[in-house]
N, CA, C and O of each residue as an XYZ file, in Angstrom:
728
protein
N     -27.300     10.861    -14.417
C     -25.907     11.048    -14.832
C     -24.989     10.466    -13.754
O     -25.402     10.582    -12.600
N     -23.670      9.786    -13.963
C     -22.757      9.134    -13.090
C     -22.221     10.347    -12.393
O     -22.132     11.415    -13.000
N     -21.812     10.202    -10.963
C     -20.919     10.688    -10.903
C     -19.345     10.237    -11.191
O     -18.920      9.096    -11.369
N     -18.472     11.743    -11.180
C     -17.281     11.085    -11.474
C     -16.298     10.376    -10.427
O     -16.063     10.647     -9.249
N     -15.877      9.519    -11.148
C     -15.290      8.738    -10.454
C     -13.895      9.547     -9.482
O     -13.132     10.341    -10.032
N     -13.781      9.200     -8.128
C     -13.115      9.918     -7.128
C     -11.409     10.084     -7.482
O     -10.665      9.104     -7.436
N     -11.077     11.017     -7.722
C      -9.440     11.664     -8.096
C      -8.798     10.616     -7.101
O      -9.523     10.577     -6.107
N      -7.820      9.827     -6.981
C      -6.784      9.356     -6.212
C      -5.620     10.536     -6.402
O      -5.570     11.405     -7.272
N      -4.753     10.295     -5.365
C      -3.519     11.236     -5.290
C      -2.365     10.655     -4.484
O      -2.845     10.362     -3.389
N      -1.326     10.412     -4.504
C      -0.242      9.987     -3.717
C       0.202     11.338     -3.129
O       0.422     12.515     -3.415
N       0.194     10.032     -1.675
C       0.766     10.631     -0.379
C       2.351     11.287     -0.561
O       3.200     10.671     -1.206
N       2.533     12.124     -0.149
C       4.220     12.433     -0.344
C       4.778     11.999      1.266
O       4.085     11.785      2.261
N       6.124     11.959      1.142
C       6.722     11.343      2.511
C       6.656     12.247      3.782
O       6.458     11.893      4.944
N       6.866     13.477      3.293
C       6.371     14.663      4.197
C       4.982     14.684      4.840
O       4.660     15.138      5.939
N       4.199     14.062      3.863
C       2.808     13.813      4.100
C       2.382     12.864      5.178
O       1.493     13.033      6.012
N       3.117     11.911      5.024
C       3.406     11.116      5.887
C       3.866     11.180      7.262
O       3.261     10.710      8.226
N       4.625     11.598      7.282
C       5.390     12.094      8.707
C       4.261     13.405     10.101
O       4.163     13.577     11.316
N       3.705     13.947      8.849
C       2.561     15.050      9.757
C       1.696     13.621     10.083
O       1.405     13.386     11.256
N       1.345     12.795      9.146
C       0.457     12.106      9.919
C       0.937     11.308     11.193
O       0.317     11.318     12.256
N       2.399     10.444     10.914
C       2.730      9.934     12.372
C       2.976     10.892     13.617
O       2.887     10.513     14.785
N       3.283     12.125     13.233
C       3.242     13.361     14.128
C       1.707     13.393     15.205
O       1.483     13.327     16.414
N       0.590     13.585     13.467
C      -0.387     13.408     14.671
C      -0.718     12.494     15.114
O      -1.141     12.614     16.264
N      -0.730     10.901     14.425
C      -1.172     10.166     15.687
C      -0.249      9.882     16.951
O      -0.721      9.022     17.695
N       0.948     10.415     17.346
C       1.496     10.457     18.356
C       0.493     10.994     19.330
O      -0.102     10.502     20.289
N       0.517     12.794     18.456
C      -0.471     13.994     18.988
C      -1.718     12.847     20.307
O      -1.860     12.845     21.529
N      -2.392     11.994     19.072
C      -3.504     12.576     19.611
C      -3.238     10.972     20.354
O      -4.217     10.756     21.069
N      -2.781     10.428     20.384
C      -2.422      9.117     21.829
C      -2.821      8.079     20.747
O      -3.250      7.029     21.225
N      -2.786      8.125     19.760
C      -3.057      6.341     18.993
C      -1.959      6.053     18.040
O      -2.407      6.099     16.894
N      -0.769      5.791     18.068
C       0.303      5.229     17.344
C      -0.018      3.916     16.854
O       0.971      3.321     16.426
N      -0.995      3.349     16.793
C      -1.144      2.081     16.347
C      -2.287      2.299     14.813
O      -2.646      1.578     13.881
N      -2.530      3.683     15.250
C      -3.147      4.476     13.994
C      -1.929      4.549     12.745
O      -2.262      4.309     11.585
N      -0.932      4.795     12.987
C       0.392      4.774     12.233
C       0.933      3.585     11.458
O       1.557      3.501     10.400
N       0.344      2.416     12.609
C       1.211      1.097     11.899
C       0.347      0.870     10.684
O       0.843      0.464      9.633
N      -1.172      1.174     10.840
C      -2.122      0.791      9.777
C      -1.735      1.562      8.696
O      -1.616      1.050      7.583
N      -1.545      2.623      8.878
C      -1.506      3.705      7.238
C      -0.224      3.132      7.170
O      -0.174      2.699      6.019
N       1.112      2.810      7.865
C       2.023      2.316      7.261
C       2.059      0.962      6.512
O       2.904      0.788      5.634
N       0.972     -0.211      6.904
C       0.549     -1.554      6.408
C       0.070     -1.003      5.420
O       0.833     -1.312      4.505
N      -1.224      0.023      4.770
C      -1.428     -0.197      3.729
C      -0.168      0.223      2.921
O       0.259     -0.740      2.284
N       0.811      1.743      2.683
C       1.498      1.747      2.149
C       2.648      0.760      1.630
O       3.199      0.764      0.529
N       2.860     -0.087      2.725
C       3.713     -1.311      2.211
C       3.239     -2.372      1.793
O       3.914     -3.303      1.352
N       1.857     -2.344      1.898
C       1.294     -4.044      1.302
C       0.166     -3.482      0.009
O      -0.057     -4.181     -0.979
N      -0.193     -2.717      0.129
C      -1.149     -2.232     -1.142
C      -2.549     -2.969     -0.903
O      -3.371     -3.320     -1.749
N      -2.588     -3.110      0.555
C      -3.562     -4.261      0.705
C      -5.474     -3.212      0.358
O      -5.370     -2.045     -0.022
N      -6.534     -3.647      0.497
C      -7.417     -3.133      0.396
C      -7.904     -3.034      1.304
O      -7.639     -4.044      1.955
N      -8.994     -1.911      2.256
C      -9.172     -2.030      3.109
C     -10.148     -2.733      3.861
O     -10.472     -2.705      5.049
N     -10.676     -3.602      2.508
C     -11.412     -4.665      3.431
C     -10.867     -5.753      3.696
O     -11.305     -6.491      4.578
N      -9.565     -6.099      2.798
C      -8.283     -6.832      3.483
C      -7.639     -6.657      4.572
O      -7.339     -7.516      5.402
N      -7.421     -5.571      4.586
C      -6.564     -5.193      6.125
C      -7.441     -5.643      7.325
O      -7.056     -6.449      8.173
N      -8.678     -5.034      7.312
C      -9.360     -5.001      8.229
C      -9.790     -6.710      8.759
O     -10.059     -6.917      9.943
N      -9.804     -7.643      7.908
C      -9.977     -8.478      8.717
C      -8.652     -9.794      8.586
O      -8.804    -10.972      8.910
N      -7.667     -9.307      8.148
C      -6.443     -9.592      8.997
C      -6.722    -10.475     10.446
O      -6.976     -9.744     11.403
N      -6.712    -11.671     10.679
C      -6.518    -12.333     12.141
C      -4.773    -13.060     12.214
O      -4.061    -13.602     11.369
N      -4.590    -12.707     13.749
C      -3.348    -12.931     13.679
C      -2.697    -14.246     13.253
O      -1.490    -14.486     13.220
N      -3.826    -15.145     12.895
C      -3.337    -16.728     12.910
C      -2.722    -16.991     10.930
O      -1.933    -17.795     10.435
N      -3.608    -15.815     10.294
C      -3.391    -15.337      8.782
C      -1.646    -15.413      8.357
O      -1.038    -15.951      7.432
N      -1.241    -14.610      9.500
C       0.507    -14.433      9.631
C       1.199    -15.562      9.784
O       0.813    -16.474     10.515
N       2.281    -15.591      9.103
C       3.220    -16.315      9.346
C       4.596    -15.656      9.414
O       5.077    -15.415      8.307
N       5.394    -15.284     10.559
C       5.781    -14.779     10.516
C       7.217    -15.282      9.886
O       7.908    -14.505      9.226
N       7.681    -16.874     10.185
C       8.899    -17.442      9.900
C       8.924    -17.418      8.356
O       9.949    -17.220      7.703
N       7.740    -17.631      7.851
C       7.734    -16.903      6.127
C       7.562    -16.085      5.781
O       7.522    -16.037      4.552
N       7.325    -14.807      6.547
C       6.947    -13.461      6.235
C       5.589    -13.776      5.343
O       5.378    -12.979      4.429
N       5.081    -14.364      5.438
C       3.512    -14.032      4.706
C       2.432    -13.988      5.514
O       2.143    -14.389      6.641
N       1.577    -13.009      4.072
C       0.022    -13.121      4.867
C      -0.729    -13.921      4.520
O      -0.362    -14.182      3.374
N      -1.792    -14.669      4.806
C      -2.718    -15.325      4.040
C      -3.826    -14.591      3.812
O      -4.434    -14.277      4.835
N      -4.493    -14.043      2.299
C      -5.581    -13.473      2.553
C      -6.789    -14.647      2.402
O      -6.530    -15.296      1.389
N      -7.780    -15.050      2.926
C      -8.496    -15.995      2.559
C      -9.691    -15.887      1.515
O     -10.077    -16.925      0.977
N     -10.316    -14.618      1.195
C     -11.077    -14.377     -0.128
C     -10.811    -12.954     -0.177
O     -10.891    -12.302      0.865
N     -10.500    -12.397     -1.284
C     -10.368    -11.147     -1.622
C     -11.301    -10.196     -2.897
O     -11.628    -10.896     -3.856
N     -11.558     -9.318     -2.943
C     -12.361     -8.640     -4.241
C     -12.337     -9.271     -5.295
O     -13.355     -9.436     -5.967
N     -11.307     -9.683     -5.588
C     -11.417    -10.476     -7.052
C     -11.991    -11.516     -7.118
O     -12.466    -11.826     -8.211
N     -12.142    -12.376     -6.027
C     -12.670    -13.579     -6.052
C     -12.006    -14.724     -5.919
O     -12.541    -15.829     -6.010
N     -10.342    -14.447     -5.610
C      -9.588    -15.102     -5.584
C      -9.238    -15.908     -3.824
O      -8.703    -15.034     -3.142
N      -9.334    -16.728     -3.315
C      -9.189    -17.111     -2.552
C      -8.117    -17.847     -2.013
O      -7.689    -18.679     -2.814
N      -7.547    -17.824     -0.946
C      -5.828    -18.111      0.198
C      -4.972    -18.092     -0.855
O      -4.441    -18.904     -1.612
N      -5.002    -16.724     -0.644
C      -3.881    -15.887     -1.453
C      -2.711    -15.682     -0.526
O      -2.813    -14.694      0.200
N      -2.036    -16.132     -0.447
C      -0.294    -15.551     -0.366
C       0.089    -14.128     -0.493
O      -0.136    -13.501     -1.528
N       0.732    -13.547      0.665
C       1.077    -12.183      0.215
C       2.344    -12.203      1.100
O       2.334    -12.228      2.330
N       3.419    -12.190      0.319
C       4.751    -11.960      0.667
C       5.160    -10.704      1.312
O       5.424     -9.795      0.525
N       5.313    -10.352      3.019
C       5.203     -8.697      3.596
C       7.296     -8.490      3.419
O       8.288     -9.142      3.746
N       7.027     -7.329      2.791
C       8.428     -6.690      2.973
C       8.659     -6.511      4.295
O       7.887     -6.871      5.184
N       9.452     -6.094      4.415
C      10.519     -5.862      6.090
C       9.831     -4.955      6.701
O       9.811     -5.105      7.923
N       9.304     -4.135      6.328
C       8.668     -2.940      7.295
C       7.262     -3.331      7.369
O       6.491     -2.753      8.137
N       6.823     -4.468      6.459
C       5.474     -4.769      6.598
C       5.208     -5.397      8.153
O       4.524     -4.964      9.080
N       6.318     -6.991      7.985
C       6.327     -7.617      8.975
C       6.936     -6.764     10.006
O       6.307     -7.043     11.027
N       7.884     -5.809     10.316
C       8.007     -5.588     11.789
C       6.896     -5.145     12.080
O       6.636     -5.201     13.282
N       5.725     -4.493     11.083
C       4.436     -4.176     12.125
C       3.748     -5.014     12.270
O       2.933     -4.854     13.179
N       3.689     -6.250     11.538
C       3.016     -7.396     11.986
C       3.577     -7.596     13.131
O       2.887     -7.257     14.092
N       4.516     -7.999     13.340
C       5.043     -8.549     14.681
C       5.136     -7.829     15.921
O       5.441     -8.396     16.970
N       4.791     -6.139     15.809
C       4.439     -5.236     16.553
C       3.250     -6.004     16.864
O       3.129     -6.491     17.988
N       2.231     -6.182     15.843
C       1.101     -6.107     15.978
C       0.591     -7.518     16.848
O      -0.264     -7.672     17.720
N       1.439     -8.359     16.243
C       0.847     -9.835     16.770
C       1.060     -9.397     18.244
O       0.415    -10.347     18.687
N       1.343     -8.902     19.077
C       1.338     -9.017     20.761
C      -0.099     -7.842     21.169
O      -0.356     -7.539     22.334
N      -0.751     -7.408     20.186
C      -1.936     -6.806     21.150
C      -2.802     -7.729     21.332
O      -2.658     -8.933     21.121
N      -4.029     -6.990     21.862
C      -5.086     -8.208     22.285
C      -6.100     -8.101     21.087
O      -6.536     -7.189     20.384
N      -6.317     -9.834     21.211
C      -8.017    -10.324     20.143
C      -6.844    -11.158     19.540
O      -5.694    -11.483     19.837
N      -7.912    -11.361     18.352
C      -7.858    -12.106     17.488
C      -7.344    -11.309     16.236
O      -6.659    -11.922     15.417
N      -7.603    -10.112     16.055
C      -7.101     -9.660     14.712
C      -5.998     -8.809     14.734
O      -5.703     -8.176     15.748
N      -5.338     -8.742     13.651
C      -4.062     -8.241     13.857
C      -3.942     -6.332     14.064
O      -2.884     -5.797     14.395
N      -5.071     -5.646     13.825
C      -5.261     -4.308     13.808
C      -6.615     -4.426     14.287
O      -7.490     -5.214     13.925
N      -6.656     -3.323     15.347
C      -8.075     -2.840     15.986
C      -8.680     -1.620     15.104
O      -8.213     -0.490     14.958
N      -9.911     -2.212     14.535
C     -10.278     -1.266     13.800
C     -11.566     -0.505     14.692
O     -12.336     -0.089     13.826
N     -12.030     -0.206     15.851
C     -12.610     -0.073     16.358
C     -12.441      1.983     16.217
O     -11.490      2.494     16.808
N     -13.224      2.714     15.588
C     -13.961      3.665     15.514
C     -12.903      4.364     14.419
O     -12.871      5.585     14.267
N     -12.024      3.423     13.661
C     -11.186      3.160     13.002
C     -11.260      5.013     12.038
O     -10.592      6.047     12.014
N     -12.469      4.477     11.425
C     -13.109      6.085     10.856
C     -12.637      7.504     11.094
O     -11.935      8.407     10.638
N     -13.561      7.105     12.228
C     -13.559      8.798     12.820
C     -12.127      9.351     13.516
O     -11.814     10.507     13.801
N     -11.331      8.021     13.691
C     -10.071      8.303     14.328
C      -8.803      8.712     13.013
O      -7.860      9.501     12.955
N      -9.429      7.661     12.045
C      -8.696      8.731     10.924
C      -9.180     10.251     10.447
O      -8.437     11.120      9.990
N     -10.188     10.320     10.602
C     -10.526     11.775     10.216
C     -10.082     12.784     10.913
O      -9.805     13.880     10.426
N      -9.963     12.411     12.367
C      -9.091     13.404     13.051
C      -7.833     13.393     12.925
O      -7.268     14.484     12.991
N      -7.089     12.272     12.727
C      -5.322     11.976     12.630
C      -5.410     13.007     10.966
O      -4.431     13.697     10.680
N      -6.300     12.991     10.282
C      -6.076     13.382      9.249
C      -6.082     15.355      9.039
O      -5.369     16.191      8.484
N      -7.307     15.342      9.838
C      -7.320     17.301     10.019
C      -6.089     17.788     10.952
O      -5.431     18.804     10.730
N      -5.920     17.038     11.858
C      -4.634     17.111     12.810
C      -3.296     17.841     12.207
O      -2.696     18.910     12.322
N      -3.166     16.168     11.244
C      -2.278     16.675     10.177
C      -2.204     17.667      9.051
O      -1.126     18.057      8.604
N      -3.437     18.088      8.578
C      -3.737     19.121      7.443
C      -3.258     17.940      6.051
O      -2.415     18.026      5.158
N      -4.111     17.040      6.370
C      -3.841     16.306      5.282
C      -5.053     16.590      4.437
O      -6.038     16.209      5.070
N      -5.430     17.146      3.164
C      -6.795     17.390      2.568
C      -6.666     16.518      1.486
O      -5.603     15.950      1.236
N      -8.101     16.320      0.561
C      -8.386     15.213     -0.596
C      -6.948     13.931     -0.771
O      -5.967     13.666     -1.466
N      -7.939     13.347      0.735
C      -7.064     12.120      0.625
C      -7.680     11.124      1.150
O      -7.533     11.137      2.372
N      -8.321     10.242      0.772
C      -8.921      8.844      1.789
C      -8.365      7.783      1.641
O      -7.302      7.616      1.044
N      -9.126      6.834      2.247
C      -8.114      5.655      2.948
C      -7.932      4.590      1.581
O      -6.986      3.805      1.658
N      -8.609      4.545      0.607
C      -8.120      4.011     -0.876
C      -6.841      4.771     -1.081
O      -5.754      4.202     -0.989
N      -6.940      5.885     -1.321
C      -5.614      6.404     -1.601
C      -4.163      6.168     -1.168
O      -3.113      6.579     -1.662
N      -4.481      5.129      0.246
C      -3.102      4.734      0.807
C      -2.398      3.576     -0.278
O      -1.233      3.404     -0.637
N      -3.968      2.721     -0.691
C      -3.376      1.791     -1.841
C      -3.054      2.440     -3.185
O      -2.207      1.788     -3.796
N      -3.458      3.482     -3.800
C      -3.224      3.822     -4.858
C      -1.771      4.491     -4.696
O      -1.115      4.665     -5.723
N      -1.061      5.000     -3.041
C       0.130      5.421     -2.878
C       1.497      4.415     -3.283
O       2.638      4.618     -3.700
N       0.542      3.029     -2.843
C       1.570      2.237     -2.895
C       1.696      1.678     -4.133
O       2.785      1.472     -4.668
N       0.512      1.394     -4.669
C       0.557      0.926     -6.098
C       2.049      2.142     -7.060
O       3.105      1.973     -7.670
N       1.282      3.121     -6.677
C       2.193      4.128     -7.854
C       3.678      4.105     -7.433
O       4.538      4.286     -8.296
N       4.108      3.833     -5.802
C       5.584      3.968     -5.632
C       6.276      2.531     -5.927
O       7.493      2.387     -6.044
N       5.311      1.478     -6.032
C       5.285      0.117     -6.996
C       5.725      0.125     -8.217
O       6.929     -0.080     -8.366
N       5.185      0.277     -8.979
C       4.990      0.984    -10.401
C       6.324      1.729    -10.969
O       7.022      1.303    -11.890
N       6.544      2.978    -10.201
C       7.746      3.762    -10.290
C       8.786      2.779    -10.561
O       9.373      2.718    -11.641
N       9.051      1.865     -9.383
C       9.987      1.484     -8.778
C      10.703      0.011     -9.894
O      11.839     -0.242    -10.296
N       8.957     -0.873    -10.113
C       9.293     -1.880    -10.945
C       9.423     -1.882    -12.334
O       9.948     -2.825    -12.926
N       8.871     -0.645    -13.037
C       8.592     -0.809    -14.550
C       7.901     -1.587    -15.287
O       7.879     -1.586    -16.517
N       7.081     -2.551    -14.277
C       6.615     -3.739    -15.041
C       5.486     -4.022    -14.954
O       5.109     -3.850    -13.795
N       4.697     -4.390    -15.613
C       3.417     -4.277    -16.059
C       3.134     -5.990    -15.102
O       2.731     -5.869    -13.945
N       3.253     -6.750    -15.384
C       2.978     -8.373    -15.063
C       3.806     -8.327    -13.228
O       3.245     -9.060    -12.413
N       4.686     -7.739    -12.859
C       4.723     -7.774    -11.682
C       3.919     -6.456    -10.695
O       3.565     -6.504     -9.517
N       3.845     -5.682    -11.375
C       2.752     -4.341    -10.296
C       1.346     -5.090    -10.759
O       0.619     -4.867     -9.791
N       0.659     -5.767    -11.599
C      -0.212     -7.141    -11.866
C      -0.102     -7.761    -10.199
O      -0.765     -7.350     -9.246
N       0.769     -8.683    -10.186
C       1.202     -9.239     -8.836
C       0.808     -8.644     -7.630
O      -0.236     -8.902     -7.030
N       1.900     -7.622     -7.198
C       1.673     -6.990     -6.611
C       0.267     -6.251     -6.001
O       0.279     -5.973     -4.802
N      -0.976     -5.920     -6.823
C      -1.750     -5.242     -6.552
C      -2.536     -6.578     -6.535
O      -2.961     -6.868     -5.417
N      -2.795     -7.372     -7.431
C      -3.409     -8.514     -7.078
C      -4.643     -8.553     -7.894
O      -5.545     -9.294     -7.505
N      -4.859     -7.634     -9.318
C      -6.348     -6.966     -9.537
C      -6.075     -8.293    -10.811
O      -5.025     -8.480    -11.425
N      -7.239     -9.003    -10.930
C      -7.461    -10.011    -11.902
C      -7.705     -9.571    -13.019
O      -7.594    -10.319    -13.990
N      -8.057     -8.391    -13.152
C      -8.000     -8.010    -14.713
C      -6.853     -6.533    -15.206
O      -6.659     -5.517    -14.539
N      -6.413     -6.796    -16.208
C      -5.975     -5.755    -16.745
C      -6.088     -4.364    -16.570
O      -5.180     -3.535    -16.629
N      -7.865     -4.096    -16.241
C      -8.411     -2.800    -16.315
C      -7.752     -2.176    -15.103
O      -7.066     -1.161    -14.977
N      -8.059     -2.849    -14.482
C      -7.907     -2.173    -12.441
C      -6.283     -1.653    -12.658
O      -6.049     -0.903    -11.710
N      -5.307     -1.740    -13.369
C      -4.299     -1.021    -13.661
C      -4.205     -0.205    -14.359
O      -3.059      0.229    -14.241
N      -4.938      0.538    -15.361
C      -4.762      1.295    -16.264
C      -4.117      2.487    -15.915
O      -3.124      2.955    -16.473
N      -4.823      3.030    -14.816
C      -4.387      4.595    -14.310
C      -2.843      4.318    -14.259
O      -2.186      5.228    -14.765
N      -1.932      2.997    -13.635
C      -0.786      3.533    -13.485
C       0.017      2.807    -15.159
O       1.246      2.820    -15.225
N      -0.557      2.407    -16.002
C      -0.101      2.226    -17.018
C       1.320      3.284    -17.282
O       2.465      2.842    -17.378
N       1.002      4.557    -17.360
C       1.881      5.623    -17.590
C       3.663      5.436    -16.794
O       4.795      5.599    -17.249
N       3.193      5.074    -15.603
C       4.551      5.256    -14.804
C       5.273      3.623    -15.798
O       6.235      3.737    -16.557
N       4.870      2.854    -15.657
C       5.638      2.000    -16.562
C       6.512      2.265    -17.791
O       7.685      2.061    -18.105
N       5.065      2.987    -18.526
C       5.662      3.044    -19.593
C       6.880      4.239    -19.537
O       7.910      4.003    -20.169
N       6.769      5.510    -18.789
C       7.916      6.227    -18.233
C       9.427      5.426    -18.088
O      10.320      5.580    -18.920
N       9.531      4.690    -17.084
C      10.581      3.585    -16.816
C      11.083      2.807    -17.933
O      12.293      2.661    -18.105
N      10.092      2.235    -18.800
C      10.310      1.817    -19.801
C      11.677      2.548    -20.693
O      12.828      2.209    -20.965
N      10.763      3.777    -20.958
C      11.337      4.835    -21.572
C      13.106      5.499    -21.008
O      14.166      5.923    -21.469
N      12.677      5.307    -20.214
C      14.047      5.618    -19.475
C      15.134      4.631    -19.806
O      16.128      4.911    -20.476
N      14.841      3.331    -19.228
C      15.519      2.181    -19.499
C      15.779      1.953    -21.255
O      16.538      0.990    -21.368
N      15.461      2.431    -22.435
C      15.430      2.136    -23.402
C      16.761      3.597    -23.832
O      17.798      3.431    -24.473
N      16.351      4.673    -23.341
C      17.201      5.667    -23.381
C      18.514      5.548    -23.398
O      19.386      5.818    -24.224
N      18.490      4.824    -21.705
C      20.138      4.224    -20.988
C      20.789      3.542    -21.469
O      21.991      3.407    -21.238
N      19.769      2.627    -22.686
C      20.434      1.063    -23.328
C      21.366      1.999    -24.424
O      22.584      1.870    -24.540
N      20.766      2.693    -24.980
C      21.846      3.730    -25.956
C      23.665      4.303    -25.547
O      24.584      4.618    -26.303
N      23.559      4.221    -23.650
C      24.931      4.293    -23.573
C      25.846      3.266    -23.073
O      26.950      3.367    -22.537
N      25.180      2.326    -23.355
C      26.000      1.237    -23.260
C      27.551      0.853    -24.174
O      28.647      0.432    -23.805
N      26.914      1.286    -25.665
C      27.873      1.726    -26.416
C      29.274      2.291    -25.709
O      30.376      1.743    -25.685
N      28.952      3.293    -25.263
C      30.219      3.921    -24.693
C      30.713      3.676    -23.816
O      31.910      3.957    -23.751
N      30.027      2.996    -22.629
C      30.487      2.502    -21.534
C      31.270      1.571    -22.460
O      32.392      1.921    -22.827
N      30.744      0.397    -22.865
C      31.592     -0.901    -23.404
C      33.229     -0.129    -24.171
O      34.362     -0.558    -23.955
N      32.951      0.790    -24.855
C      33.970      1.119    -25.654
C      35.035      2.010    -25.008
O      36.044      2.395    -25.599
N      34.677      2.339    -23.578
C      35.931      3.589    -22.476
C      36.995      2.995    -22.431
O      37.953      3.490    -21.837
């Protein structure tokens, strides 16, 4: 018999904040920039992780990913403003890659009990961002974009928040009427 497939859950902002709390706590703030990269890029974490700083561009704000899950290869990823200031935090440590993932794991598991953060793993940072995506765009062909998943399926779960927005936006079109006519 399968097991079932693992519950995702979005992070709340409060949620958030205990965690930069603890990685202050426990001396790794660079633990922070990462959970903040995935929330702003929706990236995957076998994307993030091998991130090299030469990938960046910073005068275009992009990333280059060079093969990704889908199979898609030097992919373009346009970083919002809070993406790139941690890139550009990031581009001045040492190596070659843009985040040290070195015991990466176990250092989240503690930033994570620290915080009293429970049923939450490190997919879930992308499924945070996907859904505050989603919320935000209403659109089916750009949260597509955004997440980067080549097929249809790999979106289904947030199908709903669209169609929500949708709904909303179709609601609002009804008072247009009255606005036009004040």
């Amino acid at each position: 018999k399968p097991l079932p497939a693992k519950k995702r859950r979005v992070l709340a902002k409060e949620e958030m904040d205990r965690l930069k709390t603890a990685c202050l706590e426990i001396g790794k703030p660079y633990i922070y920039d990462i959970l903040c990269f995935y929330v702003f890029t929706g990236l995957r974490k076998s994307e993030l992780f091998r991130i090299e700083k030469e990938h960046i561009d910073l005068d275009e704000g992009t990333l280059l990913i060079p093969t990704q899950k889908n199979g898609e290869e030097n992919q373009t990823v346009y970083l919002n403003s809070e993406a790139l200031k941690i890139a550009k935090k990031q581009m001045r440590s040492k190596g070659d890659m843009l985040f040290n993932k070195t015991n990466f794991r176990k250092i989240w598991e503690k930033v994570r009990a620290v915080a009293g953060i429970e049923n939450f793993d490190i997919h879930s940072f992308r499924h945070t961002a996907t859904t505050n995506v989603g919320n935000l765009c209403g659109d089916f062909v750009k949260l597509k974009a955004f997440t980067r998943h080549k097929s249809d399926a790999g979106l289904k779960p947030y199908l709903h928040l669209i169609e929500k927005e949708d709904k909303k936006r179709i609601a609002e079109l009804s008072t247009t009427w009255s606005k036009a006519n004040s």
